[in-house]
N, C-alpha and C positions, 0 to 999 in steps of 0.2 A: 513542437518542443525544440529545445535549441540543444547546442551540443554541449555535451559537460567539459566544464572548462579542466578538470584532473583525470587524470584514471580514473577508473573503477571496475580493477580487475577481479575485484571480489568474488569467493568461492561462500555464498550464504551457507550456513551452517549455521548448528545448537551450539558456537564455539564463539568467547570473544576475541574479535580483529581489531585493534588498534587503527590499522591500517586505514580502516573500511566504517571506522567511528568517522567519517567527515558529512557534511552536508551533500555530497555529490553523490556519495552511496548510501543516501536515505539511513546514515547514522547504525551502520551495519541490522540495520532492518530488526533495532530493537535488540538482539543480542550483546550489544553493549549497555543496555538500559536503553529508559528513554526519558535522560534527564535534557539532551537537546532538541528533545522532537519541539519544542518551542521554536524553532528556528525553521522546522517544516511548517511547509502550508495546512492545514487540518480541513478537510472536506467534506460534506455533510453526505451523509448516506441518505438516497435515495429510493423508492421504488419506481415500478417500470412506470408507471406515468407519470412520474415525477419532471422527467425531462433531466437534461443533460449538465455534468457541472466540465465548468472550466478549469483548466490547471493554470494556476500563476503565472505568466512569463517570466522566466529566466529560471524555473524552479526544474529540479531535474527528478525530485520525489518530493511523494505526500504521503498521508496517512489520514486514515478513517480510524473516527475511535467506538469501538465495535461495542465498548463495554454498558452505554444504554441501550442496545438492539440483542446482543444475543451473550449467554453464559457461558456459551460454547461454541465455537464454529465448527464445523463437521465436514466441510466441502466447498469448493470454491474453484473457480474455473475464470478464464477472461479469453479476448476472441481475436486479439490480434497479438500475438509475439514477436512483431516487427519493433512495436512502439513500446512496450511493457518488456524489463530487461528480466526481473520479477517482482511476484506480488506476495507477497509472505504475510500469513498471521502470526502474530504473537499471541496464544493464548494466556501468556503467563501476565500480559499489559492490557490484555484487551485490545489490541490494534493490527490492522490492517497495512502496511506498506508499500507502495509501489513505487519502482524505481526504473527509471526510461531509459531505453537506450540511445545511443550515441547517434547525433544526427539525422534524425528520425523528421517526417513531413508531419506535421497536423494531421490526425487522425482520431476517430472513434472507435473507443475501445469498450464493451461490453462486457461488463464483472458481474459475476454472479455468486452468491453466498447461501449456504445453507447451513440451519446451525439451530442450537436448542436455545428454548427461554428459559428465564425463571421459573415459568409455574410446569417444565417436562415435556411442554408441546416445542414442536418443529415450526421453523419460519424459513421463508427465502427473501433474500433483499437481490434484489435488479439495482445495476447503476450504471 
């Protein structure tokens, strides 16, 4: 991943930041809406053998949109905090955000979700 070209000194929080609404901080991870997530890359949620997705070059956050997979997400975990700055649900949009840190090597990062369907039953997504 490459380095973000601004700040992004951002404190995530249920609070809108003006600040933290730009592209580099993954559009305050939905708290500001997500009328510019158009401008993020959008990545398909996979399972475990689904195999692995790529992040955009030059792109410093993305977003998964949770809202055809789960009604609710319940839990969620990822495997390296070197490369992942954070990962934040939005349950109120349905989406998933993550936002990299600064200068960071190419690496594999392993996200895991858990969370209800439509019909009350439990699912996990691997990606």
């Amino acid at each position: 991943f490459a380095a973000l070209s601004s700040q992004c000194d951002c404190f995530f929080a249920a609070a809108v930041s003006q600040a933290c609404n730009v592209i580099e901080c993954g559009f305050d991870a939905g708290d500001c809406e997500t009328g510019n997530y158009d401008k993020l890359p959008s990545l398909p949620l996979l399972n475990a053998t689904a195999g692995n997705i790529t992040v955009p070059e030059g792109h410093h956050a993305v977003f998964f949109n949770l809202s055809e997979t789960f009604t609710k997400v319940t839990s969620g975990d990822f495997s390296d905090s070197s490369v992942v700055r954070s990962a934040i649900v939005s349950q109120k949009f349905k989406v998933m955000t993550l936002v990299f840190n600064r200068n960071v090597s190419l690496s594999l990062v392993s996200l895991f979700l858990e969370g209800e369907l439509g019909n009350g039953t439990n699912s996990t997504k691997v990606l």
